[in-house]
C-alpha positions, 0 to 999 in steps of 0.5 A: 742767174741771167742770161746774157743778151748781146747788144748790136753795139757791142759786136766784134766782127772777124772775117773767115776764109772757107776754101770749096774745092773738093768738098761739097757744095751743100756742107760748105753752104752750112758752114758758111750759114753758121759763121754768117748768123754767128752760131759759132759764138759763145755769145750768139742771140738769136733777134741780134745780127752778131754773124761774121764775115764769110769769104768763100773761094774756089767755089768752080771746084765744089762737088755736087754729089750723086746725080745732082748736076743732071737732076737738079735745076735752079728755077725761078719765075719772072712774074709773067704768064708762063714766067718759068726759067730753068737752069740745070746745074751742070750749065750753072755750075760752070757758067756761074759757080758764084751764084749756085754757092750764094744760092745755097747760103742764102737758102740756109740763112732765115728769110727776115731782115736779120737773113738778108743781111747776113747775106749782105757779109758773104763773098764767093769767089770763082777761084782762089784769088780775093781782094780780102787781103787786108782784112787778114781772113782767118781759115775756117776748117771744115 
């Protein structure tokens, strides 16, 4: 018996709707992370980007559990001498609730071509409202 390779040409892309509010950041960001690589389908390969669409709302409203808001810091460096930002969570999650979920997909996404634009297929909106409409998302149930 062989085993069944899906081929980039044959990928059927559907689009899934994740609602944040009240559940944690980190639980969603797996979910997410599993739909956009298509770990969810029967005919997952891994060298093949056969991932789906993933739109993420409410997003102001996830959860950090624990200390989290006040212990945890969202660093990155410029490249020049002493470079180094922080942003602590709390200041991120209610300026840029967007960019603290995206960072946490793209954190559980492999770091190749296949990652990057997988992340290419995720959209995070602030609340409810999207203009996803027409794509007729179907909800995805943690």
């Amino acid at each position: 018996m062989s085993t069944y390779m899906e081929k980039p040409q044959t990928v059927n892309r559907k689009w899934f709707i994740l609602d944040a509010a009240g559940k944690p950041l980190g639980r969603t960001a797996v979910q997410a992370a599993v739909i956009l690589r298509g770990k969810h389908k029967a005919t997952y390969t891994p060298h093949v980007d056969c991932g789906d669409h993933v739109i993420i709302i409410n997003a102001a409203q996830a959860v950090l559990t624990g200390r989290k808001l006040e212990q945890k810091y969202y660093r990155h460096h410029s490249g020049w001498v002493s470079g180094l930002k922080e942003t602590q969570y709390k200041k991120l999650m209610a300026e840029q609730p967007e960019k603290a979920m995206l960072l946490a997909v793209k954190g559980m996404l492999p770091d190749t071509t296949i990652g990057r634009k997988a992340l290419t297929r995720c959209r995070v909106f602030k609340d409810a409202a999207h203009k996803h409409e027409a794509q007729k998302p179907q909800a995805w149930t943690l």
